[in-house]
N, C-alpha and C positions, 0 to 999 in steps of 0.2 A: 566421914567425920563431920559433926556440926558446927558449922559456922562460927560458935561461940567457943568450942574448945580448940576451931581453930588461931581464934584472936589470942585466946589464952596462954595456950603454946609459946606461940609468936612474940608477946606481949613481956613474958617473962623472960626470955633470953636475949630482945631488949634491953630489958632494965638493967640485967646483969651485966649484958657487954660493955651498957652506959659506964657503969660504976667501975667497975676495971679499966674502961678508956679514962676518966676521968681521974684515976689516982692513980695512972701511968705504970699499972701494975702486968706488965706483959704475959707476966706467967700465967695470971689470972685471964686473959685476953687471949690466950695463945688454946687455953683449957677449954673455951665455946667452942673450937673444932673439934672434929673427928683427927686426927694421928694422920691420916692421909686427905685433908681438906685440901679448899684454893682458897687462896684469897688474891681479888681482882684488883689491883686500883691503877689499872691498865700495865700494870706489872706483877704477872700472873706467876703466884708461889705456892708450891705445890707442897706438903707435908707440914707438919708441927714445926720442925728444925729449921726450914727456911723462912715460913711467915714470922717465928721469933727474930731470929738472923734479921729478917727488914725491919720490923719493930725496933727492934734493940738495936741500932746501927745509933751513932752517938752523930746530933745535927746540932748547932751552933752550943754541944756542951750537954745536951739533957739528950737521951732516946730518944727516936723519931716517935715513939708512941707519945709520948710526956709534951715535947716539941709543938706537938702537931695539937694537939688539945680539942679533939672528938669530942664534942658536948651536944647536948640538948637533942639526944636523940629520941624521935618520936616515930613510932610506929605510922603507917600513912591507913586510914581506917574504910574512906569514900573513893578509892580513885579503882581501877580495874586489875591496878596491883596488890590492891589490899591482901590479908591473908587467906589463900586459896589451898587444893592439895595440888599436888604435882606427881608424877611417873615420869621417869624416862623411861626410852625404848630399848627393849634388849629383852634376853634370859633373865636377866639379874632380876629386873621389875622393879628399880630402886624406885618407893615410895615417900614422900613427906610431906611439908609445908613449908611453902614458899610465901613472901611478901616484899613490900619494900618499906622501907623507914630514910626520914628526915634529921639530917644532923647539921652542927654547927662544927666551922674549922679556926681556932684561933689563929693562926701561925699558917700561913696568911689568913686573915679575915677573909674567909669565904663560909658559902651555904653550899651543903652536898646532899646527897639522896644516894639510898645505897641499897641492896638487892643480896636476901639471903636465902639459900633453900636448905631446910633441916629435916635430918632423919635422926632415928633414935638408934644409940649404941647399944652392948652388948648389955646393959645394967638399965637399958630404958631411959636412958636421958636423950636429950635434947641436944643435938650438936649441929654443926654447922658444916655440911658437904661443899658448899661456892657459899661465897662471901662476895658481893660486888661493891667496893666504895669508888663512887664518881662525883667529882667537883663540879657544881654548878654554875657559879658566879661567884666571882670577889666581890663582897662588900662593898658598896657605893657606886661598883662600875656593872651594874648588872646588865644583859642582855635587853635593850631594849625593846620591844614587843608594839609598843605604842602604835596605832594606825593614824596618820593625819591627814585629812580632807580639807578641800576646798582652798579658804585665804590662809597666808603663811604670817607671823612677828603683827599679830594684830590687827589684820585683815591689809595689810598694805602689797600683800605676793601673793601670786598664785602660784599655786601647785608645779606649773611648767617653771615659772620664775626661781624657787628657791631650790628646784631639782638642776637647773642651770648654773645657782650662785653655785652650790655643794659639787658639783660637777668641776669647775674652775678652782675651785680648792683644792678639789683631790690633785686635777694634771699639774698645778701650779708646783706639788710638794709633798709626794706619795708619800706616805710612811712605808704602802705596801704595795709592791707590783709583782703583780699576776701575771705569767706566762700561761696562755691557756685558757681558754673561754668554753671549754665544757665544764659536765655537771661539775666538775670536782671545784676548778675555778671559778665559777660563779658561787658555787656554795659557799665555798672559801671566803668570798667577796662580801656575800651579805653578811656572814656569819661578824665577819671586819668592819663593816659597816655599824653593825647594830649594837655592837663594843665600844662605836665613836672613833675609832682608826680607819684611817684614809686610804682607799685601795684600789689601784688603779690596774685592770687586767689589759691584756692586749690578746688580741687572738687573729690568728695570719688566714682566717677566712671573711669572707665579706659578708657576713654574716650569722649572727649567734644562732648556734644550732646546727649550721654546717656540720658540725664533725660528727654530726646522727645525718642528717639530710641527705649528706653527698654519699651514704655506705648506700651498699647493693639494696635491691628495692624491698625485697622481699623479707626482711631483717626486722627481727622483731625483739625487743626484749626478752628474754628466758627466764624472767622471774615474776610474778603476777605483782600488776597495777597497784596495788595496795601495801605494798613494797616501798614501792617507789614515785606515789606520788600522792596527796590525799585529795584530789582531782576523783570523783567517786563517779565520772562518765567515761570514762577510759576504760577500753575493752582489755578484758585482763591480761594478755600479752600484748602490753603496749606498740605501735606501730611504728619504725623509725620518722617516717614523717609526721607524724603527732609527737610527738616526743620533741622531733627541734621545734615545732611551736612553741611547744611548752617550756620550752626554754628560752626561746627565745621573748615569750611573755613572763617567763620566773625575771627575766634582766630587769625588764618595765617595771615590774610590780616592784622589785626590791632597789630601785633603783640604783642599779650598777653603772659606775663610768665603766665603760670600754670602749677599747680605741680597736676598732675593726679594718682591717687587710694589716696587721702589724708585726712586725718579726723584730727577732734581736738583729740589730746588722752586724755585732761586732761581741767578741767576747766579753762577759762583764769581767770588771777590777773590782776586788773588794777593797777599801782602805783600815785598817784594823784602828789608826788614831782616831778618826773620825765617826766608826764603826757605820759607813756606809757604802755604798757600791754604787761603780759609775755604770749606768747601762745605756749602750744607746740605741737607739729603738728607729726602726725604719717603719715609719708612721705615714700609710700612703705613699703619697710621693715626695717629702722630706723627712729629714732624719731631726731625732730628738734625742738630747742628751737627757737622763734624770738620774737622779740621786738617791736611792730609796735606804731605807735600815733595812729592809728583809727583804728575801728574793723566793717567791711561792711558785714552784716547779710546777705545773699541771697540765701536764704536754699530753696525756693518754697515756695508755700504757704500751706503746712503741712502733717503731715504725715496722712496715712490713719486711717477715723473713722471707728471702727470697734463694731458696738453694738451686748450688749451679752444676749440672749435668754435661757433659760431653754432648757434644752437637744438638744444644738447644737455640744455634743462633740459625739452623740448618733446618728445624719444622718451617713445616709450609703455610700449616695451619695457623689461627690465632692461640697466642699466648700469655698470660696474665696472671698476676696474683690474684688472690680472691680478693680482697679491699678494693681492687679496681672494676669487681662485675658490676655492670650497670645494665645490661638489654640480654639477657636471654631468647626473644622473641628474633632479633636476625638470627639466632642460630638453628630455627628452625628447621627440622628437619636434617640435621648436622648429628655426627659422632660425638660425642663428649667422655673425655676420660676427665677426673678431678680429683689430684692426688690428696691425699688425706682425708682424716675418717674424724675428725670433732664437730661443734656446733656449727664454724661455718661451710665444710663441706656438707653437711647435710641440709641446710637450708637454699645453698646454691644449686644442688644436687635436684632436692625438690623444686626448682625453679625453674632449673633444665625438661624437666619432666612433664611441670605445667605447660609448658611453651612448647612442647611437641618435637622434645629434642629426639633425632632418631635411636639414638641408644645413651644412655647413660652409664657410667662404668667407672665405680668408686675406687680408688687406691689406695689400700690400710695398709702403713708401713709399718708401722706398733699397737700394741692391742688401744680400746677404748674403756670408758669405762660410761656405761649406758645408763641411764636411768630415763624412764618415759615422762612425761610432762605431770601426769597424776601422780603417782609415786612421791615423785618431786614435793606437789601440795601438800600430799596428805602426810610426809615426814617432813621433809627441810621448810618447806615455804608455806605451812598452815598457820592461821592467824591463831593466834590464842585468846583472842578478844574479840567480840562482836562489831559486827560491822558500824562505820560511826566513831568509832575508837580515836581519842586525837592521833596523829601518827609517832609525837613524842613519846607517848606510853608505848610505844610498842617498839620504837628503836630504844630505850631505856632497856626493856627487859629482853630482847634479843641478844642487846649488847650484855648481859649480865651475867651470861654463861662464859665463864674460861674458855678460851679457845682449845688450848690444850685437853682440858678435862673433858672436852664434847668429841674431840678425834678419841681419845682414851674408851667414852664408851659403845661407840662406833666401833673400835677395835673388840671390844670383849661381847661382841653379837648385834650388836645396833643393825652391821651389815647388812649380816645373816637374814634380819625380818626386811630391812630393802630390799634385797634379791629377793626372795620370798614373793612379795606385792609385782615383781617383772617376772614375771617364770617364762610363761608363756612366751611373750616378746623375747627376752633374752634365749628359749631354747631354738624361736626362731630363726633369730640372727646366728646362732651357731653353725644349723643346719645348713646354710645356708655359706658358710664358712670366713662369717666374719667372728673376729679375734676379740673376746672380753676379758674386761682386769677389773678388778675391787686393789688391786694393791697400786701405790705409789714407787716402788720396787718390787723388785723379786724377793719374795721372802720376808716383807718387813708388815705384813699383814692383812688381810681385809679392811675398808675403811669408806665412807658414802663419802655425800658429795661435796661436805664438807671440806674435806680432805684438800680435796684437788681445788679446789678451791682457795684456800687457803694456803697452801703448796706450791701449787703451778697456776695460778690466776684464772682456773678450771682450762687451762690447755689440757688435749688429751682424753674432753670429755664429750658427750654428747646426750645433749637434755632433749629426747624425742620428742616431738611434738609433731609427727605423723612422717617422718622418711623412716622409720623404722618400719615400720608398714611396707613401704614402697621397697624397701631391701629384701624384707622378706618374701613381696610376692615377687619379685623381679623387676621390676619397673625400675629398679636399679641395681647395677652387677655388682660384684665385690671381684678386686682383686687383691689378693693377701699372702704373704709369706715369702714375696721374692722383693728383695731391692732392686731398684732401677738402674738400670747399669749406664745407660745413653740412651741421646736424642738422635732420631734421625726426621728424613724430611717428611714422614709418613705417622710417626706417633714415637711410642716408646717401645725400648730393648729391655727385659729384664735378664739379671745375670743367670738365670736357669735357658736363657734363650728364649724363653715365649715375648709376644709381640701384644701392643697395643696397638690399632691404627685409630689415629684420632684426627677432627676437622678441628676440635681445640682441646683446649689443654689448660683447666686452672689449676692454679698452686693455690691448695686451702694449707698451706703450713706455716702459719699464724704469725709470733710477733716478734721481733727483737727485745732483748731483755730490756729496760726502762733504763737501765745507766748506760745504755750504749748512745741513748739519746743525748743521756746526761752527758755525758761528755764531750759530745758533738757539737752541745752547746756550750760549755762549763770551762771544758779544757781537762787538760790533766792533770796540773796543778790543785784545782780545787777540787775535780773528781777522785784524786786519790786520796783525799785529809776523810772523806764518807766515810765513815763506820755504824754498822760494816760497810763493806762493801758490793752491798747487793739489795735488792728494793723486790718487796713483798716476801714470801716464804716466813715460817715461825722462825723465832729467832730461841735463844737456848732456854728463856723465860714463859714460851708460848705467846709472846704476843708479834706484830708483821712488822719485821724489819722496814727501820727510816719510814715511812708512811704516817704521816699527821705527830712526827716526832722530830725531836733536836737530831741533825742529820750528820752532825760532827763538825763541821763548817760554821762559825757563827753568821747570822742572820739569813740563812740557810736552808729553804723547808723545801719539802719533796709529797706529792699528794700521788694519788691511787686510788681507784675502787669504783664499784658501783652507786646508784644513787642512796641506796640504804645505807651504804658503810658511808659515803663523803657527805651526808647529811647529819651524820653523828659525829666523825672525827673532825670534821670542819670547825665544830665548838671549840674542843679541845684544841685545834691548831689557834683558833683564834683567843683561848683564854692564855695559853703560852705564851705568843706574842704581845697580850695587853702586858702579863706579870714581867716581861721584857722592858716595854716602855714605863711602866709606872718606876720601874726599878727592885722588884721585890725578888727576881727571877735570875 
């Protein structure tokens, strides 16, 4: 299709949507979908019947469509969102055109930008498959971008000088304190920062980037560079120890307070008269009372699970969760059994095997769901834009697909051509008698790696990046289809009665749920007011439960994710909390 009738397209289902948002005419607004559309505006509504239902919802007196007063929408003509064609993957081959457009929000005074992909119905029109509306900034408080150099208030400060005064304001009288000084909480921090709200994180390592640093050595990111950083000399599976650099230089550059070796020492009190919370904070080696309005959860995603077997205090050998590998190289020439079959058994697995482990011998309790590192690229994690690209344009339009409607066509064959692209690999691993899954249950269908992802915080999966290789030619065993029954001083007992003898012993069997956390810190008091109660997985709307959202608790937030996802929800958590303070929220 040419360029020109793709503006054309584009241009006029625009105009039309304008005029219908504009005279708060829902039916008219409701008519730009197809019958079985989405519409995003991080509250993902699937059909005609429910995007009316949220339009027509009646908010201080008029329709949320009427209310909310969608003006001045302009197609975007120059950016790399412009209008292009688009295919998804599958049988179907659903074909269209995709763009983005610039609008205005009265109610509140904000500026948005929003992401539509259109195919034509049964009569040749024009309709709207995903609809994305995303709020960018309130009016007057916009995201500040600004870069300042050198002298500070008319050449009287330097740069150390007013990053010190801004430093002593934040500890003096947080608006916002951060639990958590990885990505999620630093991004949080600037995002707060550049809003003009005061945010002060703590983090209980001695240093920003620990919580990458201190993991086993050979840990690498599983999603390409470009991802997750627009740092364009970063080898495309970033390295853990490059990665806490880089974070630890994101603190510098974005000028983060954080208070380093810090933990909560004492439960926080929320006071609901005053709508603040007293926390007190074990800062070094004295303790600090402070006051904050909001409490920004960003603890990781959980401590290690650690399951307990009959006579495992009775191995002779060494024993350890996986979080805890750090030297492979003493176990050289050593037995290694390493129960579980996801990402980090198999990068432990392979680290075993570099370092000249005598045998290596994997333990797959439940199937996995495989996909090799390419695969990966050239379906989930291929750019759509040319290299160069800001990296906002590209979290804008990743984020623009429904979550829900992307598992939806993942389920009607999306799978199908992922398997397809692993054949080979996957019949390897069979052969060989390790256990594969496409389903999130039994029965509830095919589905990539979205899924799991999005479901199980990708627990249960494993993104090959060359120990699929090593499984298949042997370089590491598989054992699969018996549960472990006990430990003894020698290795493991399974209940069929076959033996493991092992010199050590990891447990790769991943994380405790994130509100196990939460309440360890929180209490139970304020952990059971969450709704839900449960952190990440789709919630009934398709979008991830409590994560960069009102958590049920006032002044209350909960973060999650990778750097792609907390570099985009960070905004939204930070424009929540400004429409907080200003009072409009």
């Amino acid at each position: 299709m040419a360029p020109e009738d793709l503006y054309a397209i584009s241009a006029n289902w625009i105009k039309s949507l304008e005029l219908a948002s504009s005279t708060g005419d829902v039916t008219s607004f409701v008519n730009h979908f197809h019958s079985d559309g989405w519409f995003r505006d991080l509250l993902t509504l699937s059909g005609s019947d429910q995007i009316r239902g949220f339009l027509s919802e009646v908010v201080d007196g008029k329709p949320r469509l009427e209310h909310s007063g969608l003006r001045d929408f302009k197609l975007e003509e120059h950016t790399v969102n412009a209008p292009s064609p688009f295919k998804l993957p599958g049988p179907q081959g659903i074909e269209g055109v995709q763009g983005a457009f610039a609008f205005a929000i009265t109610k509140p005074a904000a500026i948005g930008r929003g992401f539509f992909r259109l195919t034509q119905d049964a009569d040749g029109k024009w309709k709207a498959l995903t609809v994305f509306t995303n709020m960018q900034d309130l009016v007057g408080h916009e995201e500040s971008s600004a870069d300042q150099h050198g002298l500070y208030e008319c050449r009287k400060t330097t740069w150390e000088e007013n990053v010190e005064g801004k430093f002593r304001a934040i500890e003096a009288d947080p608006t916002v304190l951060i639990i958590g000084g990885g990505q999620c909480g630093l991004m949080s921090a600037a995002r707060l920062g550049r809003l003009g709200i005061r945010a002060l994180v703590i983090e209980k390592n001695s240093r920003v980037g620990d919580s990458w640093g201190q993991r086993y050595p050979n840990l690498t990111l599983h999603t390409p560079a470009y991802q997750n950083s627009s740092t364009t000399t970063f080898p495309n599976y970033i390295p853990k120890g490059k990665l806490a650099h880089f974070l630890d230089s994101y603190a510098v550059d974005q000028e983060l307070c954080i208070w380093l070796s810090s933990t909560i020492a004492s439960t926080p009190v929320y006071d609901s008269s005053s709508a603040r919370w007293t926390v007190e904070v074990q800062h070094g080696d004295k303790k600090v009372v402070l006051n904050p309005k909001h409490l920004v959860l960003a603890t990781g995603s959980g401590s290690p699970r650690i399951p307990t077997w009959n006579g495992m205090d009775e191995f002779q050998g060494a024993l350890y969760h996986s979080d805890f590998h750090k030297d492979a190289e003493q176990f050289r020439g050593k037995r290694v059994v390493v129960v579980g079959a996801g990402n980090a058994s198999g990068d432990i697995c392979q680290d075993f095997v570099a370092h000249g482990a005598a045998e290596v011998t994997m333990v797959q309790r439940s199937a996995t769901f495989v996909i090799s590192s390419s695969a990966a690229e050239q379906i989930q994690f291929k750019s759509p834009f040319p290299s160069g690209t800001p990296i906002e344009e590209l979290d804008f339009h990743n984020n623009s697909m429904p979550l829900a409607f992307l598992l939806q066509v993942t389920k009607s064959g999306g799978a199908q051509h992922l398997k397809m692209l692993d054949k080979e690999l996957h019949d390897g691993l069979c052969k060989v008698g390790f256990n594969l899954t496409w389903e999130l249950s039994p029965g509830s269908g095919e589905v990539g790696i979205a899924a799991f992802l999005f479901d199980r915080l990708a627990s249960g999966t494993m993104l090959d990046t060359g120990y699929g290789k090593l499984i298949v030619e042997g370089g590491v065993k598989v054992k699969q289809g018996q549960e472990i029954s006990h430990f003894d001083k020698d290795g493991i007992t399974f209940k069929d009665g076959s033996k493991l003898s092992a010199d050590v012993i990891v447990l790769a069997t991943g994380i405790e749920p994130f509100m196990k956390t939460t309440r360890a810190l929180l209490g139970n008091e304020i952990t059971d007011q969450l709704l839900p109660p449960a952190m990440w997985g789709l919630d009934p709307e398709g979008e991830l439960n409590q994560t960069y959202r009102p958590s049920g608790h006032p002044g209350l937030w909960l973060t999650m994710g990778g750097f792609a996802f907390s570099r985009f929800y960070s905004k939204h958590l930070g424009l929540q909390i400004l429409a907080k303070e200003l009072g409009i929220a």
